[in-house]
C-alpha positions as CSV (number, residue, x, y, z in Angstrom):
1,X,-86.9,-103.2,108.5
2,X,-88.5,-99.3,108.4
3,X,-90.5,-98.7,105.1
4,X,-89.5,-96.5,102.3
5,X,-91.6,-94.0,103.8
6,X,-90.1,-93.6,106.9
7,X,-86.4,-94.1,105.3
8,X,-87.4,-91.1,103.1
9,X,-88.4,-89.2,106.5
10,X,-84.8,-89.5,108.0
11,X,-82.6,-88.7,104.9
12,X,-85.3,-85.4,104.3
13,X,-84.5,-84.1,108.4
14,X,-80.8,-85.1,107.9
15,X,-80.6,-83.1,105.2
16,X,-83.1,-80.0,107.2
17,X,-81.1,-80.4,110.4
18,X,-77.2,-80.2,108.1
19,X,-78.7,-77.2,106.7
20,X,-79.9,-75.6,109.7
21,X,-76.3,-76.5,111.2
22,X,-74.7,-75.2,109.0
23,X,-76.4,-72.4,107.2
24,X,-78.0,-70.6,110.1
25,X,-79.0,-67.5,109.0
26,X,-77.0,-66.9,106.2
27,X,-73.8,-68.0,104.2
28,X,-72.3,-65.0,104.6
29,X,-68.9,-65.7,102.6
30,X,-70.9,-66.2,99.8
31,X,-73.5,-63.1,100.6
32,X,-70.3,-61.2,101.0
33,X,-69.2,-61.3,98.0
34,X,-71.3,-63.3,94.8
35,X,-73.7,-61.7,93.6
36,X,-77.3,-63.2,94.2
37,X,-77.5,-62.9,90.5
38,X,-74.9,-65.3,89.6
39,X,-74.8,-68.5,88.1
40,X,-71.7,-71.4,87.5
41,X,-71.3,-74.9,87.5
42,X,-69.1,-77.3,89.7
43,X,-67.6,-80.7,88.9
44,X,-67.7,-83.2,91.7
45,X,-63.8,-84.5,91.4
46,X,-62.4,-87.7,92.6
47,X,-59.2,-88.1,94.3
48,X,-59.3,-91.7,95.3
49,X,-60.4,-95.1,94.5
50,X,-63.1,-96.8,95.9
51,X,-66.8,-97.8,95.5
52,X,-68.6,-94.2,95.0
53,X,-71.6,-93.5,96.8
54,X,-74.3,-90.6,98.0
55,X,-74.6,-89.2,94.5
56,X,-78.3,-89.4,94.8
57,X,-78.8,-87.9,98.1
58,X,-76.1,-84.9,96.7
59,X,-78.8,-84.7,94.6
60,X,-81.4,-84.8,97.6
61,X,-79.4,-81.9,99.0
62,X,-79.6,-79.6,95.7
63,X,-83.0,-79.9,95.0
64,X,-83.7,-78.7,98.5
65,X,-81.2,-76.0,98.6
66,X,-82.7,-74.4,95.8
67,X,-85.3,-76.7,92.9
68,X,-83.4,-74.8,89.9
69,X,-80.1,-76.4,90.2
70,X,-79.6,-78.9,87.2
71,X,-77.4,-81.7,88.3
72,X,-75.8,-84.1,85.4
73,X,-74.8,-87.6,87.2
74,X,-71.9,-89.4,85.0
75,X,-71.2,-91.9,87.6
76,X,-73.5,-94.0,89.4
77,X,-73.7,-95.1,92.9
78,X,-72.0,-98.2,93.5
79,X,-69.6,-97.1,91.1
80,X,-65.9,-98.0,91.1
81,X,-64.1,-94.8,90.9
82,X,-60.3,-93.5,90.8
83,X,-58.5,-90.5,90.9
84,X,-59.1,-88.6,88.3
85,X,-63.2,-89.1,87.6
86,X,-66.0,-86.8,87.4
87,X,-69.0,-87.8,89.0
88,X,-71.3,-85.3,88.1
89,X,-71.6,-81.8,87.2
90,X,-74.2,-79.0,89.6
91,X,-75.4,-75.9,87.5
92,X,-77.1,-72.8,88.9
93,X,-77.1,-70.2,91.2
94,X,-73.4,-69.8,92.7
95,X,-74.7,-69.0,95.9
96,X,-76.4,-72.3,95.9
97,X,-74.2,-74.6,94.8
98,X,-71.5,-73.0,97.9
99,X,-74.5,-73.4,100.1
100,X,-74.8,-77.0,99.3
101,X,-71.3,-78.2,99.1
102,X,-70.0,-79.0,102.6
103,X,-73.3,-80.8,103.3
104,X,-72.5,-83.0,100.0
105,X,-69.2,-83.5,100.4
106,X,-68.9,-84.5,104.5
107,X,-72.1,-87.0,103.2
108,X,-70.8,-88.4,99.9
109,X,-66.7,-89.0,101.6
110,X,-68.3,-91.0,104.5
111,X,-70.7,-92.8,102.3
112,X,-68.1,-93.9,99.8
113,X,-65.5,-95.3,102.5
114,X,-68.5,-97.2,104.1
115,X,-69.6,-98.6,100.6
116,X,-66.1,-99.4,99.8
117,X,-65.5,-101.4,102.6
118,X,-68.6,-103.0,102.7
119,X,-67.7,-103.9,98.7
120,X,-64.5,-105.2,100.4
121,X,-65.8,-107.2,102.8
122,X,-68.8,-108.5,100.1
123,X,-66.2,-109.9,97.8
124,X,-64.1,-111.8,100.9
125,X,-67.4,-114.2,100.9
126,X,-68.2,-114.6,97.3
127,X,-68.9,-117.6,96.4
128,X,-69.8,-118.9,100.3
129,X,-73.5,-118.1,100.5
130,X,-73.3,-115.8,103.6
131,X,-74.2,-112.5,103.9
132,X,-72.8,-109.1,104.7
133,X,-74.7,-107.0,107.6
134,X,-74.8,-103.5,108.9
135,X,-75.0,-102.7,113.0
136,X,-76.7,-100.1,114.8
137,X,-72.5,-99.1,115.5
138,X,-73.5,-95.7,113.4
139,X,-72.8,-92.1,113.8
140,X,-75.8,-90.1,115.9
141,X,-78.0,-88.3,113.4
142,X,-76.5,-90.2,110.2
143,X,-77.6,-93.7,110.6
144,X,-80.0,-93.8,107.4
145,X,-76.9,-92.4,105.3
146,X,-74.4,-95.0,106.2
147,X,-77.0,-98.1,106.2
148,X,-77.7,-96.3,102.6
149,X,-74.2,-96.7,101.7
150,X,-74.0,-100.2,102.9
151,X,-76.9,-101.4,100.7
152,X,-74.6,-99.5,98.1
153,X,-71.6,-101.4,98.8
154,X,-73.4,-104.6,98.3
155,X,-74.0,-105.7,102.0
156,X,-77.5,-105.7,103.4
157,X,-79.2,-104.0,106.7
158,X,-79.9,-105.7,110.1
159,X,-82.6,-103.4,111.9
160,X,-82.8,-100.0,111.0
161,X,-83.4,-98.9,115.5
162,X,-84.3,-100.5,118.5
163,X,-88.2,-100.2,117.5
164,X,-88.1,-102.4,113.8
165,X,-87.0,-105.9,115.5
166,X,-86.1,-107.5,118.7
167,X,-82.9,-108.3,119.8
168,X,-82.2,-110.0,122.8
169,X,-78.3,-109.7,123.5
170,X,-76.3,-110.5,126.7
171,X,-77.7,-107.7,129.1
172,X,-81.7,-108.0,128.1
173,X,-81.2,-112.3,129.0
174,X,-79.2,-111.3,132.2
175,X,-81.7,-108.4,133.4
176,X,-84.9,-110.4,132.4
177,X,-83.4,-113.6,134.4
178,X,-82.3,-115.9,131.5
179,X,-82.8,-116.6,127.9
180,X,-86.0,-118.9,128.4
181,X,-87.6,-116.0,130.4
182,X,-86.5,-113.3,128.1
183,X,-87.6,-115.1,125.2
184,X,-91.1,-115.8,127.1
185,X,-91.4,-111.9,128.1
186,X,-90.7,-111.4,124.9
187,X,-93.4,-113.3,122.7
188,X,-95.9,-112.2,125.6
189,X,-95.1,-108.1,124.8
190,X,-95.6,-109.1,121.2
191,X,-99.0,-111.0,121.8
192,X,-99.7,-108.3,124.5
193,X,-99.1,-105.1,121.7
194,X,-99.9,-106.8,118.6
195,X,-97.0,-106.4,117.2
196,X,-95.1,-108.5,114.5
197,X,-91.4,-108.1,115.0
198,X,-88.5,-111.0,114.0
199,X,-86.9,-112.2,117.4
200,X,-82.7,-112.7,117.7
201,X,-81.3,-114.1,120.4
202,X,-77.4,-113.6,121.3
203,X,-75.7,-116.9,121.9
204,X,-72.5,-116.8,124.7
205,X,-72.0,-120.1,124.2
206,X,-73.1,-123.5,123.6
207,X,-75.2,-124.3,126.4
208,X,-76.6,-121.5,125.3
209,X,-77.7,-121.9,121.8
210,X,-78.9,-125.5,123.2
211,X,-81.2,-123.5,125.5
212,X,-82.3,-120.7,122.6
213,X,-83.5,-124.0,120.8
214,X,-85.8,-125.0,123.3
215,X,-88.1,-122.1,122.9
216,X,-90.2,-121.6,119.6
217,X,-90.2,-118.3,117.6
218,X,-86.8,-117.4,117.2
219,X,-85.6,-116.0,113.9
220,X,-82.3,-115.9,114.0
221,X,-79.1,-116.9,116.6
222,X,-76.3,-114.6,117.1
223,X,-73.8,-116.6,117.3
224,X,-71.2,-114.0,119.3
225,X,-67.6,-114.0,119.7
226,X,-67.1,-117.9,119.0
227,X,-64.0,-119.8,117.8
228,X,-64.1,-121.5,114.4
229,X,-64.7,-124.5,115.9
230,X,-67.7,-123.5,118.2
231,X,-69.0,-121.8,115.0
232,X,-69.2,-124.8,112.9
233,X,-70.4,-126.8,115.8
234,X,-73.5,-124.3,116.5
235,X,-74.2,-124.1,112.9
236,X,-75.2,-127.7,112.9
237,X,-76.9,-127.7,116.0
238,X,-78.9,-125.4,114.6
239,X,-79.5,-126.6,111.2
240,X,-82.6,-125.7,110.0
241,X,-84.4,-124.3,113.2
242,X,-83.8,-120.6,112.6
243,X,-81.0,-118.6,111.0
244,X,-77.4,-117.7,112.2
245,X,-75.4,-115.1,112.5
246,X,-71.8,-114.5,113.3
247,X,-70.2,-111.5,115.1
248,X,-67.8,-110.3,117.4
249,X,-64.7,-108.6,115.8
250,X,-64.7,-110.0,112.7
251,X,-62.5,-108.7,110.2
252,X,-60.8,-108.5,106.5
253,X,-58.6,-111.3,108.1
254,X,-61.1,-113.9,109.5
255,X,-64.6,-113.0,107.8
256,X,-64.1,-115.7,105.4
257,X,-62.9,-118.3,107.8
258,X,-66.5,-117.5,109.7
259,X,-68.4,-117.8,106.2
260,X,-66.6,-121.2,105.3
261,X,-68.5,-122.1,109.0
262,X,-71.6,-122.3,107.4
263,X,-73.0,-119.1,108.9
264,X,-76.4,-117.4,106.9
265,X,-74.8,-113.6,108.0
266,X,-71.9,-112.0,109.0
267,X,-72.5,-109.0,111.1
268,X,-69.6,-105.7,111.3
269,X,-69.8,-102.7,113.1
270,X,-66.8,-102.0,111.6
271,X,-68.8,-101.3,108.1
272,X,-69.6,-97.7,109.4
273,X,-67.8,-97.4,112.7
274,X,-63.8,-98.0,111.5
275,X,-63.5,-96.4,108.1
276,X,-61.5,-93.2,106.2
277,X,-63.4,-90.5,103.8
278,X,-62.7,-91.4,100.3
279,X,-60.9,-88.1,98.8
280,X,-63.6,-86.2,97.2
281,X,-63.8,-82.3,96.0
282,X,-66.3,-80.1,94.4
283,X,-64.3,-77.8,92.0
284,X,-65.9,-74.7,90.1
285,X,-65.4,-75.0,86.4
């Protein structure tokens, strides 16, 4: 996974790059006609239920608008929420705050559906042992916001990008001539760079997570698109040789089924790819 450091470098040139696309040079509704001089405070409003999230990076986004606006957070992230709810209040310049509130509200409606299903999903395993993850099935530009908002919704990251850990899915084994020989290639580059990445290996089918168990290495088996029944049956093949995973379409309807399968993870692109904004508004007051 990337450090805090480098986390804290995407969310600061999400925010830079939002601003530059939106801003340009100049808000010029507000220019038009609000004085520079003025000052007023906003109430971010709910209008749905859900699992609340991006109220810290809202406030991410004020502080680098402009360092004098004075934000009061009622609700936390992680939150549940329903119509009706305040989750903070923003006090400053008027200019400002208008500058600022497209960027917080696309960011905070996107977050909240993701956390929110991701809650949904989180509770459809409790008590099974098997976690929730994230996939790299993220919006261009965004990613660090909606693996935020998992973490949020109480589901956990896989890798961040393609540079934080290998993954060796159906077209790297087919290209490279196999699994044995991808998994070889790949524990020579690592020797070779010096670097110390966690190896996963996509599983077809059976024969195929016999042949992944040959090799040495491996952290964890994607067990892809499997049947119940194939899914139990890798799991104890497995055992205790490396970690599984389960993926492939899995949804509200069969996640638990998977879990119940003995399974380590579930993996869902569907966390950040296949979700609606949560109803939110920031209303002057």
């Amino acid at each position: 996974m990337i450090s805090k450091a480098q986390f804290d470098f995407e969310i600061e040139n999400i925010i830079k790059n939002a601003i530059r696309e939106d801003v340009g040079d100049g808000d010029h509704s507000s220019l038009a006609c609000i004085p520079v001089s003025a000052s007023g405070k906003a109430k971010l409003l709910v209008k749905d239920e859900g699992i609340v999230a991006g109220i810290d990076f809202a406030k991410k986004v004020f502080e680098n608008v402009d360092k004098n606006l004075k934000t009061e957070v009622l609700i936390k992230d992680g939150s549940h929420v329903k119509y009706g709810d305040i989750a903070f209040y923003v006090e400053g310049s008027s200019q400002s705050i208008l500058k600022a509130e497209r960027l917080v509200l696309n960011a905070m409606q996107r977050m909240s559906a993701i956390a929110t299903k991701t809650n949904t999903f989180v509770a459809l395993l409790e008590g099974t042992g098997t976690k929730v993850l994230d996939t790299r099935k993220t919006t261009p530009g965004i990613r660090a916001l909606e693996k935020w908002a998992v973490k949020i919704g109480g589901g956990e990251n896989h890798r961040f990008a393609l540079y934080d850990m290998i993954m060796l899915k159906d077209n790297h084994i087919d290209f490279a001539g196999g699994i044995t020989k991808a998994i070889d290639k790949t524990k020579a580059y690592l020797n070779k760079t010096k670097r110390d990445l966690k190896i996963i290996v996509e599983a077809r089918n059976l024969d195929e997570i016999e042949e992944i168990l040959k090799s040495d290495g491996v952290y964890r088996i994607l067990i892809d698109n499997f049947s119940y029944q194939d899914t139990r049956t890798a799991v104890k093949m497995i055992g205790n040789k490396c970690l599984t995973e389960s993926s492939g379409g899995i949804n509200e309807e069969t996640i638990r089924k998977y879990a119940e399968c003995g399974v380590d993870y579930i993996s869902s692109g569907a966390l950040t790819h296949s979700v609606h904004n949560m109803d939110l508004s920031l209303k002057a007051v």
